[in-house]
N, C-alpha and C positions, 0 to 999 in steps of 0.2 A: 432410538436411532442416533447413531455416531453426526456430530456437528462439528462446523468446524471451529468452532468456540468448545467444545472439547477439547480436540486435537493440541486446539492454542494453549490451554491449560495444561491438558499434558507435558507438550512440550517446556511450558515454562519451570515447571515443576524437574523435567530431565536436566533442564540447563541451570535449574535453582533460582532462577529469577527470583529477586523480592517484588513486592508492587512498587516500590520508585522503578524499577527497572522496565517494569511491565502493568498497565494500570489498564484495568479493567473499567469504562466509563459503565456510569450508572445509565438508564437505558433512557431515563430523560434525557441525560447531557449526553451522550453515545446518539440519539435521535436529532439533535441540536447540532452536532457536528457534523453527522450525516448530510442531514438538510443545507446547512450552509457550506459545505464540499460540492453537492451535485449542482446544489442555483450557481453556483459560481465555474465549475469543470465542466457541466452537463449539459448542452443547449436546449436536447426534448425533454430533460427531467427526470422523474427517475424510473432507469432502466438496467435493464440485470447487466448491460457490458458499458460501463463509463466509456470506455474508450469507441464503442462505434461513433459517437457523436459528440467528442469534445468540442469548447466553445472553440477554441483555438487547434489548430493544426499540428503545432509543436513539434517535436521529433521524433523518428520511431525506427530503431534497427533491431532485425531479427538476426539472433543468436541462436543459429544452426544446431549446437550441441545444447542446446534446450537452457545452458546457464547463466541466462542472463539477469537472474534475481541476487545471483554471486558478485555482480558489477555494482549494484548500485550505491554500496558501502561507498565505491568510489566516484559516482555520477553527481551522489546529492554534494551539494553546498560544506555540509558539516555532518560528518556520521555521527557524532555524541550528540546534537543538538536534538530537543522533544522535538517529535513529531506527533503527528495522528498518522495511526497505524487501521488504516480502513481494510474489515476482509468481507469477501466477498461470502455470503449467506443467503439465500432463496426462499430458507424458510421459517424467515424471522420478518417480521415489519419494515424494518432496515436494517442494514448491515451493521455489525457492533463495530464498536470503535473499541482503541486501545490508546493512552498515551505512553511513547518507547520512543526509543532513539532509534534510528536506520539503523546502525549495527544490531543493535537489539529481536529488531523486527525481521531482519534477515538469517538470523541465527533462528529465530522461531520457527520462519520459510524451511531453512534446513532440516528441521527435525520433524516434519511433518509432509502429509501428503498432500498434493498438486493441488493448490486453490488459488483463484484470482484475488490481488490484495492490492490496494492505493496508498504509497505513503505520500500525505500530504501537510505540508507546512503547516507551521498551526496559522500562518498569519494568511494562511489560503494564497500563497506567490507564487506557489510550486508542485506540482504532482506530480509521481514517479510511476508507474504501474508495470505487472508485465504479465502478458495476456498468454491463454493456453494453445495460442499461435508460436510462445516462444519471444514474440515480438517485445520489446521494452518502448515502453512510452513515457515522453518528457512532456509539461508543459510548464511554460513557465520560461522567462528569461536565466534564470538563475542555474536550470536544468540539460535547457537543449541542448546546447552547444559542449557542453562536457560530459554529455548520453555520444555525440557524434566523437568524440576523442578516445570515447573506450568503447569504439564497434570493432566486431572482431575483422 
C-alpha cells in the first residue's frame, strides 16, 4: 500500500533533497514531536483533523482555487527557518514528522498528491496547516495576521 511517507520520499528524491534539507525523524523523536505538537495545538488530543479543535482559534481563509499551500512560503515568519514538517498518516501510530524549512516542505506539497500536513515551529509558537476544505489555518501570533495579508 502506497503511504504518504512514500510519496514524501519520492518526492524528495524528484527534487534531490539531501537529509539536511529534508530529515526524516527517527519514529521515537518523530512520536516526541508529534505528542508535544497536538498537547500544545490540540484541545481534545489526538485526532485525525488538528484543525477541527485547535486550542486557540487563530486564522483561517479558504482559497477557492484550492492553492493555498502555495502561500505559506509567504504567511510563515521565515521560509529557510527548520521547522517541523507534520503529515498527516492514518495508518501509522502517529503522524511522522520531518525536519525541513517551509520552502522545503512546500516544494514536497508540490510534487505530490493531496494530503493534510502542519508546519509547526520547532519552539511550538506557531502552526500553519491547510485542510482538504482548501482552508489555510494560522495559529500563533507570529502567523495570523500575515495568513490575513495574503487571502485572496
Amino acid at each position: 500500500m502506497e503511504t504518504v511517507v512514500d510519496e514524501i520520499r519520492r518526492a524528495a528524491e524528484t527534487l534531490a533533497f539531501s537529509p539536511s534539507e529534508l530529515r526524516e525523524l527517527p519514529a521515537e523523536e518523530s512520536e516526541a514531536v508529534f505528542r508535544a505538537a497536538l498537547e500544545r495545538f490540540v484541545a481534545s488530543g489526538d485526532r485525525r483533523w488538528w484543525w477541527e479543535d485547535f486550542r486557540s482559534s487563530g486564522e483561517s481563509v479558504h482559497f477557492p482555487a484550492g492553492d493555498g499551500w502555495r502561500h505559506l512560503v509567504q504567511v510563515a515568519p521565515n521560509a529557510d527557518e527548520q521547522v517541523w514538517f507534520i503529515v498527516e498518516e492514518d495508518h501509522l501510530l502517529h503522524y511522522p514528522v520531518y525536519e525541513t524549512t517551509v520552502r522545503h516542505a512546500i516544494a514536497v506539497v508540490g510534487e505530490c498528491y493531496g494530503f493534510e500536513f502542519y508546519l509547526v515551529a520547532k519552539d511550538l509558537s506557531w502552526l500553519l496547516c491547510e485542510t482538504h476544505h482548501d482552508v489555510v489555518c494560522a495559529v500563533g501570533e507570529a502567523v495570523e495576521r500575515r495568513l490575513l495579508n495574503h487571502a485572496p
